[in-house]
C-alpha positions, 0 to 999 in steps of 0.5 A: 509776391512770390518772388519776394516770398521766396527771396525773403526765405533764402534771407532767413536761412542765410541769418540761421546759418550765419550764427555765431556764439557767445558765452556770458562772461559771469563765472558766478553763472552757467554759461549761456549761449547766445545766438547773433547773425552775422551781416550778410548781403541780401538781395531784395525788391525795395529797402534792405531791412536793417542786418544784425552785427556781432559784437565779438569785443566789449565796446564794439556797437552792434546795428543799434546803439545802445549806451548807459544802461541804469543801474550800473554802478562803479563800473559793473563791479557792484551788481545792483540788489533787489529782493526776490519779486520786488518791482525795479527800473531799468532805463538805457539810451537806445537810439539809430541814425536819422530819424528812424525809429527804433524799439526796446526790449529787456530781457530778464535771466536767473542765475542759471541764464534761463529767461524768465521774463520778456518785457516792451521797454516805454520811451520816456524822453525821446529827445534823450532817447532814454527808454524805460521798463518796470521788471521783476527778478521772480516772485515775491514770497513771504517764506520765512528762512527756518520754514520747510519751503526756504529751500525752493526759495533759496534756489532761486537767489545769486546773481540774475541779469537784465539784457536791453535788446534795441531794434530798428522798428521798421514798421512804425518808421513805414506807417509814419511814412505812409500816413503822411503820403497817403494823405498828400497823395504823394508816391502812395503805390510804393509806400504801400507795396513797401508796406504790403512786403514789410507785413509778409516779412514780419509774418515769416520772421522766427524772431517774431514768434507768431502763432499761426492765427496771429501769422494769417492776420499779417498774411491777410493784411499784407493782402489786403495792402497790396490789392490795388483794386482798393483805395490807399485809405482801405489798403493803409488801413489794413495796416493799422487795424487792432490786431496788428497794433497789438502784435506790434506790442507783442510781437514786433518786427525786431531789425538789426536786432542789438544787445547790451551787455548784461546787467548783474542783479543781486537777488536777494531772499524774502524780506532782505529788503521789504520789512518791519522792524521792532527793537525792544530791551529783553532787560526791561520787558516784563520788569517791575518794581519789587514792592517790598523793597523798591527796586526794579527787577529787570525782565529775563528772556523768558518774560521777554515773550510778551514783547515778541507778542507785542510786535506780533500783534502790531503786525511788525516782521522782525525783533531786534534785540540790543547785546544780551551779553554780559556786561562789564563792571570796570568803569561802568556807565551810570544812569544817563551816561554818567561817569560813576554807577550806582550799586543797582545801575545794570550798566550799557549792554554796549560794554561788552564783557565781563569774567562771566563770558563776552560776545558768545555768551547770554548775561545771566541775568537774562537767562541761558543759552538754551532761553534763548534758543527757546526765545527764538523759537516762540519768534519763528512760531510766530513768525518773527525774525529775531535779530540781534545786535552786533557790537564790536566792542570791548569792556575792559573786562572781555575775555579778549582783552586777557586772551588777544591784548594785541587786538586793542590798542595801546598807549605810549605807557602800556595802557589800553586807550578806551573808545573815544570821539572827542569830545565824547568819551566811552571809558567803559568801551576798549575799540578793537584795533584791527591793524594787528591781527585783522585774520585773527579778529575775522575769524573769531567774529566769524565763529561767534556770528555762527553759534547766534545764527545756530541759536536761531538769529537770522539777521544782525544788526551791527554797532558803528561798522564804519568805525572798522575797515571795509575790507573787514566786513567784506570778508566776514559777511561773505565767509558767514552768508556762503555757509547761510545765505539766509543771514542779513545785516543791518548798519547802524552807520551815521556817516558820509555817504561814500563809506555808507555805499561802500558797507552796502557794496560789501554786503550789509543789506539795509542801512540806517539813515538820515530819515530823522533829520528830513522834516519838511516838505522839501527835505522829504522831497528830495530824500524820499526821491534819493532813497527810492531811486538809483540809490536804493539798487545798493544802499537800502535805507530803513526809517527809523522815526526813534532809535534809542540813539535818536529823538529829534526836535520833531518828536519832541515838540509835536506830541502825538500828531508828531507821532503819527506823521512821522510813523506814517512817513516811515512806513509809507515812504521805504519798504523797510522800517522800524520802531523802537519801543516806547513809541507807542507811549509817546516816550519824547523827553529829552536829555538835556543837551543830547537828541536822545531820550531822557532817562536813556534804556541804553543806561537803565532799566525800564518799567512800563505800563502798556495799558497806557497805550490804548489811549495814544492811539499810535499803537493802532496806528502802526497796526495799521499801517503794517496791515497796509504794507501786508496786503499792498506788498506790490506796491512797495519797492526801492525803484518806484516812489513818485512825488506829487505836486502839491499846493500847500508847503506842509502838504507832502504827497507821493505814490507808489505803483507797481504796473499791472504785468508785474502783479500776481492780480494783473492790476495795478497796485497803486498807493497814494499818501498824503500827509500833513507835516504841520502838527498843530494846525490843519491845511488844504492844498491841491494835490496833481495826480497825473492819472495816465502814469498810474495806469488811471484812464481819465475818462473814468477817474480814480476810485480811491479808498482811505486805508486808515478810515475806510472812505472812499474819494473820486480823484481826477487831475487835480484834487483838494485835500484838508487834514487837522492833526486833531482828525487826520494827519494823513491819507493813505489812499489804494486806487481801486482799479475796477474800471473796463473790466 
């Protein structure tokens, strides 16, 4: 043993010695240097552990091959996004000849190529060699962007990456080995020699990173395996006890140990991803209706602090305003989109612009500048964001059609043609042309998005920006975030899937989406699986149940149950979600021909009683809802739905978990959802919860408790549920871990 000891050492300092270093090649990051051993010929009794190659070119295997990490997108060009703390997956293909087996690290870097974290990666098809593991890019915060603490926050944003180191695990490859001939008596001396040598190398080897006490608990083993005074079972055995299976998780023996290249993160600031939102008309918040003379009058910024009052106490996370602009008068939309408006009608805030001012100015009759500086304000001490909405569009009354008549275009005769998707027709909206002067456009858009970010705006909301060129707002949001890396946007873009993943690639951080129109059980299934899984690494989807654009046939023929399900599905089913008001008052009526509210706010000014809300019930809901997602924050991320197997079609069941090593309890955080998509009759069903993937021991079951009604249930594999929409539509369940403590 001796020899072997000293042999062994001599192979250590050759692999030091043998180091060669390479640089990362991100210039966004400080270069970091990275060790890798060169082969070297070694002269030991018994096999030669497996050497590390440098890899000195990409495409160049190492010793183990490592081959399509995920996510990876367009190739490497787009890094894929998270928000700072949000769980997400990595998997990669990790594989050795023969039959040897191998194991998985990833290793998590920030921006400045510190390690941050260091985690086992799990097997989950070995016959597709896929290996996979649950990881965060640092801790998840709730510091808001105006908040003394953002600038620690800040520091930690831009681009981290994730390395998968593979390795020949040569100690479980001997332990299936040496099971197997000790139990037919077939060549045990050697095997267990072999085996007695494997664990003192494993002791020595710095990769390892043993403690002295975890070192003498291999040095003894490796004793005890090579005392032939002993039984093979007893000397095997000492190769197999809890501590060494706990250091083979920890602290494994890594051969020919191989790295991928890195995979880029975009890790983006608190709530970029995780959020509420809420959207109401300042125009219509506080209005009334003048007594004396009959008419409405519309509600000011000012008055406009009851709705920031009322999302604060339903426990949503931003405000989201549609244009506060000046209005056009020139071809102004009456109620319900009609052609000729009335004396009284306020006209779209879409058609923007008038002599009083366009996308830089507050409509007077909302207020000033400075009410909504104050606006803004009263949001930040309540912790609100605000965010306003951006659309890039013209009345034919905006001081740019005047000042910039080459940003429009023209007709054959000299007019200016006003916006159209034929068979629609916007006459009170000139669309931009960008084909003219795209620098000059940018740079005024640029200067406007500034003055509302100075006002307090933190995030934007932008109208149709797939009706403008990519390549525009690729440059504008990287001009506007280098100088507020706080700044986020939304698109409102209904469109084909490749212009909404290229939005996302060039910066808008969420995105608008189908959710409306998936209603059934599979619709659901399939959507919530593709925007919780890879796509959700680019394009962050938020649900809307409502916008003032959408009501579906779904809200309006199922009343409040409909409602609720839909909220519930919204909340539960992405991280990030809104609310257009209204909803709580069961606003469902729709115009005829139109999946879009009767008596349309886009077009007038509404007076509501919000007294009415309390016998609705879907206000208390949503209040509720939002409590969930506050205090299970960890369990919600892009990267980690996972729908369960129900008996019943109108059943739909999914989970979210977060594993116990990425939460600051160092529980599990897991949320079961259960919801009846059948609003007018009840239906049971058995629901399949596979308890080990969730981190549930069977022995004990799953203790869950009912975070709308405070219940609790015992689950186990397969479990019935009954919901009535009379009674409850859905149940979204917290697993209580509190077994084996």
């Amino acid at each position: 043993m001796a020899d072997t000891k000293a042999e062994e050492k001599n192979e250590v300092e050759a692999e030091k010695g043998a180091k060669t270093k390479t640089t990362r090649k991100r210039t966004t990051a400080r270069r970091r240097k990275a060790a890798k051993p060169t082969q070297v010929a070694v002269t030991v009794v018994g096999e030669t552990p497996a050497q590390s190659i440098p890899v000195t070119e990409p495409g160049q295997f190492g010793r183990i091959n490592i081959l399509d990490v995920t996510p990876n997108e367009e190739r490497g060009v787009y890094p894929a996004r998270v928000e700072l703390g949000e769980p997400f997956e990595v998997t990669a293909q990790v594989f050795i000849e023969g039959r040897t087996k191998v194991g998985a690290t990833a290793v998590v870097r920030n921006h400045r190529g510190k390690e941050m974290q260091r985690i086992p990666m799990t097997c989950v098809n070995p016959g597709l060699d896929r290996w996979a593991v649950t990881l965060t890019c640092g801790e998840h915060s709730d510091v808001k962007p105006w908040e003394p603490e953002f600038a620690q926050i800040k520091r930690q944003l831009g681009e981290w990456s994730v390395t998968v180191e593979g390795w020949e695990d040569t100690y479980r490859s001997w332990l299936h080995d040496a099971t197997i001939k000790v139990k037919v008596n077939d060549d045990v001396e050697n095997a267990l020699i072999s085996g007695a040598q494997l664990l003192d190398r494993w002791a020595h080897t710095p990769d390892a990173k043993l403690k002295a006490a975890q070192r003498k608990v291999l040095e003894a083993a490796a004793k005890t395996m090579a005392d032939e005074t002993l039984s093979p079972e007893d000397r095997l055995a000492a190769a197999t006890t809890a501590e060494v299976a706990e250091l083979h998780e920890t602290n494994p023996l890594r051969d020919g140990l191989s790295e991928s290249a890195p995979q880029r993160f975009l890790v983006q600031r608190p709530k970029s991803s995780f959020a509420a939102w809420y959207q109401f008309f300042p125009r219509s918040e506080g209005a009334y209706v003048d007594e004396e003379t009959g008419k409405i009058v519309q509600g000011t910024l000012k008055t406009s602090v009851s709705g920031l009052e009322r999302a604060k106490a339903e426990g949503f996370d931003i405000v989201y305003l549609p244009p506060i602009f000046p209005i056009g008068v020139t071809n102004r939309k009456g109620k319900d989109n009609s052609l000729n408006a009335g004396p009284d009608d306020p006209g779209s805030p879409f058609g923007i612009g008038s002599s009083l001012g366009g996308h830089d100015t507050v409509d007077p009759l909302l207020g000033t500048m400075d009410d909504f500086k104050a606006l803004c304000a009263k949001a930040h001490e309540l912790g609100l964001e605000v965010a306003l909405d951006f659309a890039l569009q013209c009345s034919p009354d905006h001081p740019w059609v005047k000042a910039h008549p080459n940003w429009f275009r023209t007709k054959p005769d000299g007019t200016i043609a006003f916006a159209e998707n034929p068979p629609k027709k916007y006459q009170d909206i000139y669309p931009i042309d960008f084909n003219a002067d795209m620098p000059g456009i940018e740079r005024e858009v640029e200067r406007v998005m500034d003055l509302w970010i100075e006002a307090g705006v933190t995030i934007f909301r932008v109208d149709n920006p797939h009706t403008k060129p990519v390549r525009f707002w690729q440059d504008v949001i990287a001009a506007v975030t280098k100088k507020h890396p706080e700044v986020l946007f939304l698109a409102e873009a209904f469109t084909r899937p490749g212009m909404m993943r290229a939005l996302s690639y060039v910066g808008f951080t969420q995105s608008h989406c189908y959710f409306p129109w998936r209603n059934t059980k599979e619709e659901l299934e399939e959507y919530l699986g593709t925007t919780n899984g890879d796509d959700g690494y680019y394009q962050h989807n938020t649900f809307w149940p409502t916008t003032p654009d959408i009501l579906t046939a779904y809200v309006r023929d199922n009343g409040i149950a409909g409602h609720a399900v839909r909220a519930v599905l919204a909340a539960m089913g992405s991280p990030s979600w809104g609310i257009y008001n209204g909803f709580e008052l069961i606003e469902n009526q729709q115009r005829d021909g139109f999946e879009e509210q009767r008596n349309n706010e886009k077009y007038e000014i509404k007076v509501r009683d919000w007294s009415e809300a309390d016998k609705f019930g879907i206000a208390e809901l949503l209040t509720s809802l939002n409590r969930i997602r506050r205090e299970h924050v960890e369990a919600f991320s892009y990267h980690n739905l996972h729908v369960l197997e129900t008996s019943d079609p109108n059943i739909l069941a999914f989970a979210r978990h977060t594993p116990a090593n990425l939460t600051k309890s160092g529980k599990p955080e897991t949320l079961i959802v259960v919801v009846n998509l059948d609003c007018h009759n009840a239906h049971q069903a058995m629901v399949h919860f596979e308890m080990p993937e969730f981190d549930v021991d069977p022995k004990w079951g799953a203790h869950l408790r009912d975070e709308l009604t405070g219940r609790d249930f015992a689950w186990s594999w397969d479990n019935f549920v009954s919901l009535a929409p009379w009674a409850d539509v859905a149940h979204v369940f917290t697993v209580v871990h509190e077994y084996g403590e």
